[in-house]
C-alpha positions in Angstrom: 0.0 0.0 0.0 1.7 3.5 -1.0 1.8 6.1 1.5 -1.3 8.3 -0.1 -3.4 4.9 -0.1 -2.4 4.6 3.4 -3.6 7.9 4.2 -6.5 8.0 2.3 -7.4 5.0 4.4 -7.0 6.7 7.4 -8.9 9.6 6.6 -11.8 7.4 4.9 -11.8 6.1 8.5 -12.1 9.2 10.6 -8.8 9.5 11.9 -8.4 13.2 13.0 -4.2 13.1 12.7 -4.8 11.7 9.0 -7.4 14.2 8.3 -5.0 17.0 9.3 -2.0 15.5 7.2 -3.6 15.0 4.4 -4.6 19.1 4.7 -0.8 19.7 5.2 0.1 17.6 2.3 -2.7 20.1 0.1 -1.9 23.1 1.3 2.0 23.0 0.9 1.1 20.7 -2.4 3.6 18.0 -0.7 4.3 14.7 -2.7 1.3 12.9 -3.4 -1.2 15.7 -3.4 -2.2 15.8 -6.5 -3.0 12.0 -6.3 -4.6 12.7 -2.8 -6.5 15.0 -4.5 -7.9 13.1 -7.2 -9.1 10.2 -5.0 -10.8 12.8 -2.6 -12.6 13.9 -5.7 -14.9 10.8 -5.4 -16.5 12.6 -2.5 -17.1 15.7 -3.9 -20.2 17.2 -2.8 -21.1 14.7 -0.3 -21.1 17.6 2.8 -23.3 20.7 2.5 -20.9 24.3 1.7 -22.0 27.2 3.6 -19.5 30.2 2.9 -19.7 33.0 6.0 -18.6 36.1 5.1 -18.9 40.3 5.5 -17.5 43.3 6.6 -14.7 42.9 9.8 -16.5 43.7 13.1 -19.9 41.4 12.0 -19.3 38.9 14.2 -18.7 36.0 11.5 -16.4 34.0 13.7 -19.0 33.9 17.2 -21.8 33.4 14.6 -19.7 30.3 12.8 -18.8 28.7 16.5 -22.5 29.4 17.2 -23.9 27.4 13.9 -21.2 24.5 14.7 -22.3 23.6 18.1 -26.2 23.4 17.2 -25.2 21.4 14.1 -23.0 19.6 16.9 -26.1 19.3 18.2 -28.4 18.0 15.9 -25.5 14.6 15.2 -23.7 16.6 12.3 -20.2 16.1 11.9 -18.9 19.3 10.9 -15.8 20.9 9.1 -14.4 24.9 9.2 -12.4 26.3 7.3 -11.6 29.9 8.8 -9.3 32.1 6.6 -6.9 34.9 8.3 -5.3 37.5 7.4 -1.4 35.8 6.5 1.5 37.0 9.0 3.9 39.3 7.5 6.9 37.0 9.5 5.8 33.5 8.7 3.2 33.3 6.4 0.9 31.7 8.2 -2.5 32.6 9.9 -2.5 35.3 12.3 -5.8 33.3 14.4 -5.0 30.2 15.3 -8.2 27.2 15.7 -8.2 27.6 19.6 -8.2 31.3 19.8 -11.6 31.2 17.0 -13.9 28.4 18.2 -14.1 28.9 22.1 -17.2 27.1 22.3 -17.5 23.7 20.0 -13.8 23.8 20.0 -13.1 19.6 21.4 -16.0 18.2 19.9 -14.8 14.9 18.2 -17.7 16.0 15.3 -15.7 19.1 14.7 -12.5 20.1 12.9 -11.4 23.2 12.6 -8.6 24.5 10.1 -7.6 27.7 10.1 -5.7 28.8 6.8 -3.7 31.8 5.8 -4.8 33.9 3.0 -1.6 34.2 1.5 -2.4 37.0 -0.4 -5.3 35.0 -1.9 -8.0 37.9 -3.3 -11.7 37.2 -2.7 -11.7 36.4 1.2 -10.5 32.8 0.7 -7.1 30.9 0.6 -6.0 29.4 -2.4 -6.4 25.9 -1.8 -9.4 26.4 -0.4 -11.5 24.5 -2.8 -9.3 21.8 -1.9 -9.3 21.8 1.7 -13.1 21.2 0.9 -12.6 18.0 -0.8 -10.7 16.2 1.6 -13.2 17.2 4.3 -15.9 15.8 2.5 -13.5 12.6 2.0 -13.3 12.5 5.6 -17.2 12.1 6.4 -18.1 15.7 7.6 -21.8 17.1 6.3 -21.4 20.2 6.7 -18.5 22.6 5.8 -18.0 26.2 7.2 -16.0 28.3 5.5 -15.5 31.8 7.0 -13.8 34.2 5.2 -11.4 37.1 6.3 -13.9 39.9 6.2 -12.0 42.5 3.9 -15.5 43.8 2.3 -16.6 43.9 -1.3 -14.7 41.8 -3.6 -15.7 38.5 -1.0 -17.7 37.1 -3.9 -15.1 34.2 -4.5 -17.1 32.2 -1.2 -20.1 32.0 -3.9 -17.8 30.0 -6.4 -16.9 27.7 -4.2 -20.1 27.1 -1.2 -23.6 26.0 -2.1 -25.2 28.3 0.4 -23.8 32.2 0.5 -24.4 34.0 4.0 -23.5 37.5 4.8 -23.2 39.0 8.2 -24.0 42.7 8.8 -24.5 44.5 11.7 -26.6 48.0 12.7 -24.7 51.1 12.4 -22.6 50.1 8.9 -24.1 53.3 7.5 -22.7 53.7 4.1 -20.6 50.7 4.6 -24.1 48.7 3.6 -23.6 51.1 0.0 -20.6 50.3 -0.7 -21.2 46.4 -0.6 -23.5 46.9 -3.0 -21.4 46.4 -6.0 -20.2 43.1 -5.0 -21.0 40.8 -2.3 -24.9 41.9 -1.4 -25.4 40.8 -4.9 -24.4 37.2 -4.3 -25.7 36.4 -1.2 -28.0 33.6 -0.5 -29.5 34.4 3.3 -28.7 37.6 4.9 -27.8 37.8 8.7 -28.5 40.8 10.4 -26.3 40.4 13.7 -26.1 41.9 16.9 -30.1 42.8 16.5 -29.8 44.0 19.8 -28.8 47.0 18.9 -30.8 49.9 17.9 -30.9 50.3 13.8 -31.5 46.3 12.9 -34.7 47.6 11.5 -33.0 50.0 8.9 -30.5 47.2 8.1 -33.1 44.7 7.1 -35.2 47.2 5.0 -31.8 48.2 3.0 -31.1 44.4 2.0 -35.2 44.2 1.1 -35.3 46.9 -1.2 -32.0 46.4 -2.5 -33.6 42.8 -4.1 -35.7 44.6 -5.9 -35.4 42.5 -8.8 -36.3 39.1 -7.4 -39.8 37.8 -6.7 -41.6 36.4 -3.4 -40.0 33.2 -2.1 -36.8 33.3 -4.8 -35.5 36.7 -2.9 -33.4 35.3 -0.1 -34.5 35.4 3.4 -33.2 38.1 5.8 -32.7 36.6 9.3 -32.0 38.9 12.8 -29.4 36.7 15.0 -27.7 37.4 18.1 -24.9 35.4 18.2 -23.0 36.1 21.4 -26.4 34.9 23.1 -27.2 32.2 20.6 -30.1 33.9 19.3 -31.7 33.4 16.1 -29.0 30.6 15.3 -31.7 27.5 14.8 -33.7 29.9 12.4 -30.6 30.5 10.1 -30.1 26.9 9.8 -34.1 26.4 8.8 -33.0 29.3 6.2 -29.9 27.6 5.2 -31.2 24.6 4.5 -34.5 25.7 2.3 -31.4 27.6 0.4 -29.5 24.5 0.1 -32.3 22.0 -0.7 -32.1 21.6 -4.2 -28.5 20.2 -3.5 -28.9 18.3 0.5 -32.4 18.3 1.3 -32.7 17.5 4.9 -29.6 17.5 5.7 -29.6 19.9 8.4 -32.2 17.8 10.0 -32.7 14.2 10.5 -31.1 13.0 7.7 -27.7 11.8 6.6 -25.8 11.7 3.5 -27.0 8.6 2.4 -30.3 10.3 2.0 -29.5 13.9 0.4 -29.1 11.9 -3.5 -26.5 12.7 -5.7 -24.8 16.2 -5.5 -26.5 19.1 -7.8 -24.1 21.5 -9.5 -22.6 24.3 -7.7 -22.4 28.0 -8.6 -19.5 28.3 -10.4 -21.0 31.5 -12.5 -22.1 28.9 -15.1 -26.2 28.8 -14.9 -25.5 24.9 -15.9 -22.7 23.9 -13.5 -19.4 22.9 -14.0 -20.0 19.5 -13.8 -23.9 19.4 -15.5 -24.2 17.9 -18.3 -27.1 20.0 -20.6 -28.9 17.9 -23.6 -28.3 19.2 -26.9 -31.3 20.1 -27.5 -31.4 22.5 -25.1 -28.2 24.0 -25.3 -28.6 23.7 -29.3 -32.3 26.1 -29.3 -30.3 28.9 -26.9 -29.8 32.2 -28.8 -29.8 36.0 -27.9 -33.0 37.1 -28.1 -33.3 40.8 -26.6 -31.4 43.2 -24.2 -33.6 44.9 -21.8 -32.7 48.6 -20.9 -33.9 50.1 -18.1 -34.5 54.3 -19.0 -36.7 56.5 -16.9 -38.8 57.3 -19.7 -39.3 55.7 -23.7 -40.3 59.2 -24.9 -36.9 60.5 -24.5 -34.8 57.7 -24.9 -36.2 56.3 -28.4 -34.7 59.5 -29.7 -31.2 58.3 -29.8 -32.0 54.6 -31.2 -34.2 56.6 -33.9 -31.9 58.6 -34.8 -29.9 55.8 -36.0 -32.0 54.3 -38.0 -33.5 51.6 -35.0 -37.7 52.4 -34.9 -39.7 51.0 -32.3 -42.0 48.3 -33.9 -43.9 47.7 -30.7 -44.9 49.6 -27.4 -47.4 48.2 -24.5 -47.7 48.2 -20.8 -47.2 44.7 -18.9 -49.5 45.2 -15.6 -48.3 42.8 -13.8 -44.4 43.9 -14.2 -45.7 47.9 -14.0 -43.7 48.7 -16.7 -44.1 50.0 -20.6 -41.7 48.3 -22.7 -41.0 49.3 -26.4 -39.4 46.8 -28.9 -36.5 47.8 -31.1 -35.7 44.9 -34.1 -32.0 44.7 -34.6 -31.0 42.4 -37.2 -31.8 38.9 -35.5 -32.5 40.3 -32.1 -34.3 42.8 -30.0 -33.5 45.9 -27.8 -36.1 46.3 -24.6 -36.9 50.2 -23.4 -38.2 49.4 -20.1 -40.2 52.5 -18.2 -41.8 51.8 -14.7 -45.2 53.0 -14.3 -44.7 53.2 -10.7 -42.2 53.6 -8.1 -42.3 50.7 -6.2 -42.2 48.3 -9.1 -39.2 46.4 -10.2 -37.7 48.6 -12.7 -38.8 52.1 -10.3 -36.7 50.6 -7.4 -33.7 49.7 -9.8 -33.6 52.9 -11.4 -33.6 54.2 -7.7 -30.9 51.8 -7.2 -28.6 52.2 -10.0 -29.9 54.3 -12.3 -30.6 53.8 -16.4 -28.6 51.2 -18.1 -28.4 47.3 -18.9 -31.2 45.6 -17.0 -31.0 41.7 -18.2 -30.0 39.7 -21.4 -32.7 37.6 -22.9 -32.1 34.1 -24.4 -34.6 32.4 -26.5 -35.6 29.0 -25.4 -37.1 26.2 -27.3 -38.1 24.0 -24.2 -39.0 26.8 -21.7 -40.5 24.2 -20.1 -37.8 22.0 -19.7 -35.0 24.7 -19.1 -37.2 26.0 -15.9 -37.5 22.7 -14.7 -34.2 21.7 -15.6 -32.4 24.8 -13.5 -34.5 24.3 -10.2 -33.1 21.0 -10.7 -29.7 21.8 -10.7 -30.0 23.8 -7.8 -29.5 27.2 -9.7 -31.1 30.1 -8.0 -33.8 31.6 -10.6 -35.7 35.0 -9.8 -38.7 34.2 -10.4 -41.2 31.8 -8.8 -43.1 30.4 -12.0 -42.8 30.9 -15.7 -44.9 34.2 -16.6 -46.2 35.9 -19.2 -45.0 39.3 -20.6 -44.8 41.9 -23.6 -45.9 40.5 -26.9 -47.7 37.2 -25.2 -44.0 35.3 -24.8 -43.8 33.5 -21.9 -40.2 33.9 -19.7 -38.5 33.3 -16.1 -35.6 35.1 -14.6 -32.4 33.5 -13.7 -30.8 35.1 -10.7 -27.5 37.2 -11.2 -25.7 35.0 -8.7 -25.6 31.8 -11.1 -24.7 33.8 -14.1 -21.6 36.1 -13.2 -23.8 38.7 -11.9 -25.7 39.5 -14.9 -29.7 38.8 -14.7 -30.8 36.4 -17.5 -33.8 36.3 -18.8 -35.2 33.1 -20.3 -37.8 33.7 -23.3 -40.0 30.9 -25.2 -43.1 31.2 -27.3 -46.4 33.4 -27.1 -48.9 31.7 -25.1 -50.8 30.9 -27.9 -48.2 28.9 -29.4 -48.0 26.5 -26.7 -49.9 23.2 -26.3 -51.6 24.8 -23.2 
């Protein structure tokens, strides 16, 4: 037996000591990782990935000791990966394990690794992804992986965990602005922490009106948590999971592996997955279909398209979408004019938000049908409940911007009255 068999044996077996050599041997990419590596690849996406991250100050590590002892709890055995800033004198992880997880720190279901970031971009260490693969080799169901909490550009945790949570706090102020660009965008469930404190109400309204875009049950949940006093922490499991169970149904619950089914793709900023495998069909009737611009009024903004040489063919209001939309042909495809007729519609609180510009690509599908069905699937986050019916008859669904490399897609098959319904 070779020396990475042996190991892989080990580890297979729940050994703690092999589980942390065989992270050594990753992380300093040792002899024999790369065969580690591909053996712990049979495993992939047996254990649930749910990426904590936000601003420094949020709380993230007291919330991630407080969701590890009431997984603890409920007979989950449970992996973290907590990235630190790197030290400037050895490299390695200014927080050590012991110094992070005070409270579920010596459970024999828990193991904790702490990992330097290395100057690693994104909140996460470079071998991060592969730190997740031999913990799912080693039997744990759940995997933690905090990041360092530098702000904005955290959206590399979305890549790599199948449920995004970000920690804020009251009292960010404009700090809750300036995420906007990035990481508010990507997030699955939304923690408001420390809801003690006077402002949690503000907090929570700023993450619901920043989701504008995204209908009913598809926008994701805000939850208030205290976690120095362990409040709140059960709901953001229940919250967690219903994120997650497309990919681990019940897992958070009372059942195992053996009973969450095969693993479902993860976001990788492919709408498909990395690892999904799309009929040809499908794949084969995709093609660009319209861009939908978002302008504060079609009057004024037709000007421009008319003046060079682009006329508007069709113009009506969609009630249910409160919007006017105006079609532009362009060669094989379409440009949208989208004008809200009200404020607190979809397009009124994006305008608010961002301001005129690109609002979503459109793709023609041949099997709307399919493709809807299809994505939920797969496990990829769609904006929109059901598949609707908008300008010109076509019916369409939204794909939400977090599967798609932050763009929203919209999906668009044939007129009602061309379907078999």
């Amino acid at each position: 037996m070779t020396d990475v068999a042996e190991l892989l044996e080990r580890l297979r077996g729940g050994e703690v000591r092999a589980l942390a050599r065989a992270i050594s041997v990753v992380e300093d990419g040792a002899a024999g990782a790369a065969e580690l590596l591909a053996a712990c690849a049979a495993d992939r996406g047996r254990a649930l990935r749910v990426g904590i991250t936000g601003p420094p100050g949020a709380g993230k590590s007291t919330l991630v000791d407080r969701l590890a002892r009431e997984l603890l709890r409920r007979g989950r055995r449970v992996g973290v990966i907590a990235v630190d800033p790197s030290s400037p004198f050895t490299g390695g992880a200014l927080l050590g394990d012991r110094i992070r997880m005070q409270g579920a720190g010596g459970d024999p279901g828990l193991y904790i690794r702490s990992m330097a970031s290395r100057g690693a971009r994104g909140g996460l260490a470079a071998t991060a992804a592969e730190v997740c693969l031999v913990l799912e080799a080693a039997g744990r169901e759940v995997v933690l992986l905090e990041t360092m909490g530098v702000g904005q550009d955290e959206i590399e945790v979305a890549r790599l965990a199948d449920v995004t949570v970000l920690v804020l706090v009251p009292g960010m102020g404009d700090e809750v602005q300036s995420l906007k660009a990035g990481i508010m965008e990507i997030a699955d469930v939304y923690v408001v922490n420390k809801s003690d404190r006077g402002g949690a109400e503000r907090v929570e309204a700023e993450i619901l009106a920043m989701q504008g875009l995204v209908e009913g049950e598809s926008a994701a949940p805000v939850v208030r948590t205290d976690a120095l006093r362990g409040e709140g922490v059960g709901e953001l499991l229940e919250a967690i999971e219903r994120r997650g169970s497309g990919s681990r149904r019940g897992l958070l619950g009372g059942g195992g592996v053996e009973e969450a089914g095969p693993p479902a793709s993860r976001k990788d900023g492919n709408v498909f997955g990395e690892d999904d495998t799309v009929s040809g069909d499908i794949e084969g009737g995709l093609r660009l279909d319209h861009l939908g611009i978002a302008v504060r009024s079609i009057a004024a903004a037709r000007g421009f398209y008319e003046g060079l040489g682009i006329s508007v063919a069709a113009e009506e209001v969609v009630a249910h979408e409160q919007v006017r939309t105006a079609m532009l042909p362009l060669g094989e495809t379409r440009l949208e004019l989208i004008e809200p007729v009200a404020e607190d519609s979809v397009i009124g609180r994006f305008l608010a938000r961002r301001g005129e510009g690109l609002h979503h690509i459109a793709l023609r599908c041949e099997d709307l049908d399919g493709l809807f069905v299809r994505l939920r699937a797969q496990g990829v986050r769609l904006a929109s409940e059901a598949i609707r019916t908008g300008a010109g008859g076509h019916r369409y669904f939204f794909v939400h911007p977090a599967g798609t490399g932050g763009v929203l897609v919209e999906m668009v098959g044939d007129r009602m009255n061309e379907t078999d319904q």
